[in-house]
C-alpha positions as CSV (number, residue, x, y, z in Angstrom):
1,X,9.7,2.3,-22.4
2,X,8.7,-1.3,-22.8
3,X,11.0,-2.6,-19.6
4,X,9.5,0.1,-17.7
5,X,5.5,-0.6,-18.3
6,X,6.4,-4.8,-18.1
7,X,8.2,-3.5,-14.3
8,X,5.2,-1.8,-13.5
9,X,2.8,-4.7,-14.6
10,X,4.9,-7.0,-12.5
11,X,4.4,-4.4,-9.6
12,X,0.7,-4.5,-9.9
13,X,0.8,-8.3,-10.1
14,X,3.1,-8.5,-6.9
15,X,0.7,-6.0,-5.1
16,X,-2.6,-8.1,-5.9
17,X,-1.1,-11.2,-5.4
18,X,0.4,-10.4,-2.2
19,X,-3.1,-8.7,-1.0
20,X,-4.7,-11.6,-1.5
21,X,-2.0,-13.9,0.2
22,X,-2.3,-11.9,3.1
23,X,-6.5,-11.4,2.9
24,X,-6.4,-15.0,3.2
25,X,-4.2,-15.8,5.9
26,X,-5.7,-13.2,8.0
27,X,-9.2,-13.8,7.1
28,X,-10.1,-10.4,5.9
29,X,-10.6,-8.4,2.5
30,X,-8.3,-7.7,0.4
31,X,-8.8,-3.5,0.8
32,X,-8.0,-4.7,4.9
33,X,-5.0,-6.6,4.0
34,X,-3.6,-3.7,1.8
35,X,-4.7,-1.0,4.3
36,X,-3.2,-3.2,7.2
37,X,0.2,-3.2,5.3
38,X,0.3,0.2,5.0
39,X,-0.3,0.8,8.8
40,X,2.2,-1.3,9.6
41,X,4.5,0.6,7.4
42,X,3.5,3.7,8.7
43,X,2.6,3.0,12.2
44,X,-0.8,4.8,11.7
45,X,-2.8,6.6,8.5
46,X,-5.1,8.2,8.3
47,X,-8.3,7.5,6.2
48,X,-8.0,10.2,3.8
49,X,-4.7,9.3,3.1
50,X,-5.4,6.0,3.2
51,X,-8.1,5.5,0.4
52,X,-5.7,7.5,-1.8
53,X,-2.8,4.9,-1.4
54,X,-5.5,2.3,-1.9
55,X,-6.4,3.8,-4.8
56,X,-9.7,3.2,-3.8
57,X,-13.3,4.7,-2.8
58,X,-13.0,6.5,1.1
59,X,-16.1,4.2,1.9
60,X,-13.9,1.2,0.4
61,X,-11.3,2.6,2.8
62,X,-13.0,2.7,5.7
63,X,-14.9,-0.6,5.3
64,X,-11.5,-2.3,5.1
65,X,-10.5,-0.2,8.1
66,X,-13.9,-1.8,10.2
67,X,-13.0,-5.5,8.8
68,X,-9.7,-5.2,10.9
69,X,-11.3,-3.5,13.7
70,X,-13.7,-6.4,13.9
71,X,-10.9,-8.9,13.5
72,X,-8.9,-7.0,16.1
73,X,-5.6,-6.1,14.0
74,X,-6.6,-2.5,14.1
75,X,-7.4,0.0,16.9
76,X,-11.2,1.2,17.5
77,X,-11.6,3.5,14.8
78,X,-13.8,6.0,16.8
79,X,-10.4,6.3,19.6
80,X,-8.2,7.4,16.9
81,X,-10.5,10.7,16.4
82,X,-8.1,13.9,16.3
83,X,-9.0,16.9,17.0
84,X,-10.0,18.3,13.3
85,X,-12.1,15.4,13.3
86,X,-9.9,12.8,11.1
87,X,-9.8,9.3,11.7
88,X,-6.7,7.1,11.8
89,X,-6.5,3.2,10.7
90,X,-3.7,1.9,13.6
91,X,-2.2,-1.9,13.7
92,X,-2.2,-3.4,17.2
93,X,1.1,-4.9,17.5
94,X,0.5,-7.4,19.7
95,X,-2.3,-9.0,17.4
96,X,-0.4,-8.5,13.6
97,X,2.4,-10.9,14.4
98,X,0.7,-13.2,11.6
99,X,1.1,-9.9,9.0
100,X,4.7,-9.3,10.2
101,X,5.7,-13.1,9.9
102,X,4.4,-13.0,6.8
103,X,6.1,-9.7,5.3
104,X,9.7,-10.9,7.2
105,X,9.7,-14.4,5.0
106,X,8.8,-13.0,1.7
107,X,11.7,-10.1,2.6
108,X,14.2,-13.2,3.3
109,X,13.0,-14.7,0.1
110,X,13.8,-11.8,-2.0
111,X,17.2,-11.5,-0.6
112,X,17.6,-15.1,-0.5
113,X,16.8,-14.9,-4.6
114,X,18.4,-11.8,-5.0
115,X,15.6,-9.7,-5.9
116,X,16.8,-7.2,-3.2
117,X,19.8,-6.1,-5.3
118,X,19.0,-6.0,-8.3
119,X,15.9,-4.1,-7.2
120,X,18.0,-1.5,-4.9
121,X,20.6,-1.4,-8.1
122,X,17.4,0.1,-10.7
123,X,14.6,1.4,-8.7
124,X,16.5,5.2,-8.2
125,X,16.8,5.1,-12.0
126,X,12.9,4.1,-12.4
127,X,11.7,6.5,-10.0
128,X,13.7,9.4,-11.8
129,X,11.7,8.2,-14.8
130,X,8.5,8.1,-13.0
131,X,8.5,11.6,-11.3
132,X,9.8,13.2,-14.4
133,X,7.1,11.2,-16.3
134,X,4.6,12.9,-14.0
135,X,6.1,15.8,-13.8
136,X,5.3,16.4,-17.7
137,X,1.7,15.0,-17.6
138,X,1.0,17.4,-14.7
139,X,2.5,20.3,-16.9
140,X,0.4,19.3,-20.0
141,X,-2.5,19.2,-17.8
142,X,-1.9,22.8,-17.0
143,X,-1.1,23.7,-19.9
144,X,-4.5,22.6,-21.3
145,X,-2.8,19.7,-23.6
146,X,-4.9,16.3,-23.4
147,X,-2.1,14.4,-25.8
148,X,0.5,12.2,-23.7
C-alpha cells in the first residue's frame, strides 16, 4: 500500500507543479491553467463538470474559466450557453499553441526518459486498485460503516 500512496503523492506533485508551469507561461491562475488542460483534453467541458475535475469550488471554476476568456485562450463563456442552460469552458485553437507546445515537450521528455513505459506497464494494475478501492469505500458508505 505504501508504493501506491508515494505514486499518488508524486501524481499530486506532478499535477501542481505542472499547473503552475503552465499558469506562468500563460500568464493566468493556476484553476485557468488546469481548467485550460482539461479543455484541451476534452475539446470542451462544461462548468459543472469542470469544478468537479478541479476539485474545486463552481465559483473557483468559473473564475478560472473568465481569466482565459479575458486572456483569449477560451471562447466567450455566455456563446457556449446550451439549451438547459449550462455553460461550457472551450480552448481556441488558434490562440493555445503556447499550452500545446508546452504539453508536446514534456510528452517527448517522458518518452525520451522513459517514463512512458514504465507508466503504460503499471497504471492498468493501479487503476484496478483504485476503482476497487473506491468501490469498497462507496459500499461502507452505504452500508453505514465510517471505518476505512
Amino acid at each position: 500500500m505504501f508504493a501506491i500512496t508515494r505514486f499518488h503523492n508524486f501524481m499530486s506533485l506532478y499535477q501542481g507543479r505542472y499547473a503552475t508551469a503552465l499558469a506562468k507561461s500563460l500568464g493566468t491562475s493556476v484553476f485557468a491553467a488546469k481548467a485550460l488542460d482539461i479543455a484541451l483534453s476534452t475539446g470542451e467541458i462544461s462548468l459543472d463538470k469542470l469544478h468537479l475535475l478541479l476539485g474545486c469550488s463552481r465559483g473557483q471554476a468559473v473564475g478560472g474559466a473568465f481569466d482565459l476568456q479575458e486572456q483569449g485562450l477560451a471562447q466567450v463563456i455566455k456563446s457556449t450557453k446550451t439549451s438547459n442552460s449550462e455553460y461550457f469552458l472551450a480552448p481556441i485553437d488558434a490562440r493555445c499553441e503556447a499550452a500545446r507546445i508546452y504539453r508536446a515537450k514534456l510528452e517527448r521528455l517522458s518518452r525520451d526518459m522513459g517514463l512512458s513505459d514504465a507508466l503504460e506497464k503499471i497504471l492498468p494494475a493501479l487503476q484496478t486498485i483504485f476503482i476497487e478501492a473506491l468501490s469498497a469505500l462507496e459500499a461502507q458508505r452505504r452500508g453505514g460503516s465510517r471505518h476505512v
